[in-house]
N, C-alpha and C positions, 0 to 999 in steps of 0.2 A: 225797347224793353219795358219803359212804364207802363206802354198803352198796353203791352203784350199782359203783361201782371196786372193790370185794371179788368183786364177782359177775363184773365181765368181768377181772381178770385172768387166771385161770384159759386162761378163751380167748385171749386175748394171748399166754400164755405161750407157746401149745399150736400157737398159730398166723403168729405174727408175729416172725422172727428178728431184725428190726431194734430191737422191742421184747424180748425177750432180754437183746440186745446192753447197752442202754441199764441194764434193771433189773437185770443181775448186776454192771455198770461202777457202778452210785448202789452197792447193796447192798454191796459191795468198800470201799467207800470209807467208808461210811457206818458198815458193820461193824468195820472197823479203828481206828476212831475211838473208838467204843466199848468196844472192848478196849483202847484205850490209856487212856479213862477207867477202867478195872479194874485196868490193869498200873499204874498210877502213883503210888497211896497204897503198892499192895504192895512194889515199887523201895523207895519209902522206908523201909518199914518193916526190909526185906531186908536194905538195903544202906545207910541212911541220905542217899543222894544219888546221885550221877552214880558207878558201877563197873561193870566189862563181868561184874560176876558176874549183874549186872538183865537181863543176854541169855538166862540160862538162865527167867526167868519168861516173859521175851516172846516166848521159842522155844514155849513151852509149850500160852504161851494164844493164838498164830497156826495149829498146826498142824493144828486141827478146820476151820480156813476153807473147805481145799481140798474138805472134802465137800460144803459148801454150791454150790458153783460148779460140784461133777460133775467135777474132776477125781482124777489120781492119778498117781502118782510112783515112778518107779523109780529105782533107784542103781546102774551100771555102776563097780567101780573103787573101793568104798567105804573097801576095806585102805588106800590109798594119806593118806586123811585122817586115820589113826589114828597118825601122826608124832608123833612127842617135840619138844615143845619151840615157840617161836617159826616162824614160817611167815606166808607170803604165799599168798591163794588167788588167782587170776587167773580170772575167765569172761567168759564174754559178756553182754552187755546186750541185751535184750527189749521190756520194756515193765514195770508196776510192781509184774506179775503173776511177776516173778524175786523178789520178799518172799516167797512163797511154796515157791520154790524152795528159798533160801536156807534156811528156819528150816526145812524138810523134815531138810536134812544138815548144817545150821553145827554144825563142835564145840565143843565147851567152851571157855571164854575166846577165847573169836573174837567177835571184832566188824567193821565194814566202814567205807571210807571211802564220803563222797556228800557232795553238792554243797550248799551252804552253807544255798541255799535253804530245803531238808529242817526247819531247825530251825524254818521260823515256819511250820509246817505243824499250826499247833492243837495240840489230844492226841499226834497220831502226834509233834509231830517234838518237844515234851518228852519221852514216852517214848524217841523215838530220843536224846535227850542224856543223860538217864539212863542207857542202854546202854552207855554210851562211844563214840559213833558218832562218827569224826572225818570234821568239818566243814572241807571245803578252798573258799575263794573260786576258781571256776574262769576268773575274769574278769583277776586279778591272779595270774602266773603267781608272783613273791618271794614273797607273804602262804603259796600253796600250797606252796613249796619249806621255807619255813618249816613250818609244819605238818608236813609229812614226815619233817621230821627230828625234829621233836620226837618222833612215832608211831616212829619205829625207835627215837628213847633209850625208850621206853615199853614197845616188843614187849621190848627186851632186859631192861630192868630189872624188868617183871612177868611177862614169861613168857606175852605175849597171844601171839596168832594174828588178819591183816588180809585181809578180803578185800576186791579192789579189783578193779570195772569200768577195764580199761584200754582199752578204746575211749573211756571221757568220756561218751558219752550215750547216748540208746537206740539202737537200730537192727533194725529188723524184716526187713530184706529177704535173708535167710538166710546175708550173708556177712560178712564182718571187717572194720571202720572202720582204720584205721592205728593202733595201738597209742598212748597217749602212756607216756611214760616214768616216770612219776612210781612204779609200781607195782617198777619195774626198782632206781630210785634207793633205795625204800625197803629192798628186800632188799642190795643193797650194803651201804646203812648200818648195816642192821639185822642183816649176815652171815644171813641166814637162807634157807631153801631157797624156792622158788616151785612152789607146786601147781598147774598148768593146772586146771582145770575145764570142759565143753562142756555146756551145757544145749541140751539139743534142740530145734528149733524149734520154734513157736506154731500154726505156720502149718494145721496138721492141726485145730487147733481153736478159734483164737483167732486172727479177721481183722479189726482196726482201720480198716480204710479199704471194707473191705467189712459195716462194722457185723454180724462173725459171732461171736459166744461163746458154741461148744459143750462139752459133754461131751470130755473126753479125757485122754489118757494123755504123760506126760512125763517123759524122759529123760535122767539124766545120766549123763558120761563123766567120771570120775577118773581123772588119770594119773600117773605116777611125779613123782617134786618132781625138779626143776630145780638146780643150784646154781650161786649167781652168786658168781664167786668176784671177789674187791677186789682190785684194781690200783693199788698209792698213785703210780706210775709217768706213769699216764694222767689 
């Protein structure tokens, strides 16, 4: 039965999009899995436990992915990310295939917020806690406001850098969910500037409801940082 399945892949591959679709979505998952079985002795050894300096190995050993899947990456805007100091990244949300975005241009001492979930996600989501990945309960709005603030006394007092999904979940249909606030409250707290970010849409090569994942090419927009300035008045 292996050799049998060794011999028509090939043809699958070659011929069936909707099988594509399926063996680069296992492969992705499967693959990531695996590298967080490699990324996780290393963290400890690095960093001896949970530090966002573990982002720099998991940016490392995530960025060969994007060849496997046939994609590739461009950076519009990239000056705008070379900021001094503490920062908020703000982009859009996608699908889970933005990990791959992200580790393309995360810079140094930057790590991201994501949904609680994340940590009991096997390998990936110990590697993600090793990273410093801040986990917010998005069910319990106090637990997350809590959390937030603690990540601004964090950004000031190490000198990180957060990027945050402020839509809250995915969204594939090429326009903008209502912002929540939580990305806004951090930079207040945190006095720190806010970087827009635009990742380009999927939709040229990665279609979820139409089981399509091809080859292609993806684009990001950097723009000038924002600053939220504190109002103790309001």
């Amino acid at each position: 039965w292996i050799l049998l399945l060794l011999l028509l892949l090939p043809a699958l591959l070659w011929t069936s999009s909707t099988f594509v679709f399926y063996f680069k979505k296992v492969f992705y998952v499967a693959w990531m899995m695996m590298l967080a079985v490699v990324a996780i002795p290393i963290c400890f050894l690095k960093s001896g436990g949970r530090d966002i300096e573990n982002m720099r190995v998991i940016r490392f050993l995530v960025r060969h992915v994007k060849y496997f899947l046939g994609l590739r990456f461009q950076v519009s805007g990239w000056e705008h990310l070379q900021t001094e100091g503490p920062y908020v990244i703000i982009s859009n949300h996608q699908s889970s295939l933005d990990v791959l975005a992200m580790m393309e241009i995360l810079p140094d001492r930057c790590t991201m917020v994501a949904k609680k979930e994340l940590v009991y996600a096997g390998t990936v989501g110990i590697v993600s806690w090793l990273g410093g990945i801040v986990f917010i309960n998005r069910k319990k709005t106090s637990d997350a406001k809590s959390v937030m603030t603690d990540a601004a006394n964090t950004m000031l007092q190490d000198q990180i850098r957060l990027w945050v999904f402020p839509e809250g979940t995915r969204n594939q249909k090429g326009d903008l969910l209502p912002f929540k606030k939580g990305a806004f409250h951090l930079a207040v707290q945190a006095q720190a500037p806010i970087i827009p970010l635009v990742i380009s849409s999927y939709s040229n090569f990665y279609l979820g409801k139409e089981k399509q994942f091809n080859s292609g090419m993806n684009v990001f927009f950097s723009f000038p940082f924002l600053s939220i300035l504190f109002n103790s008045g309001k």
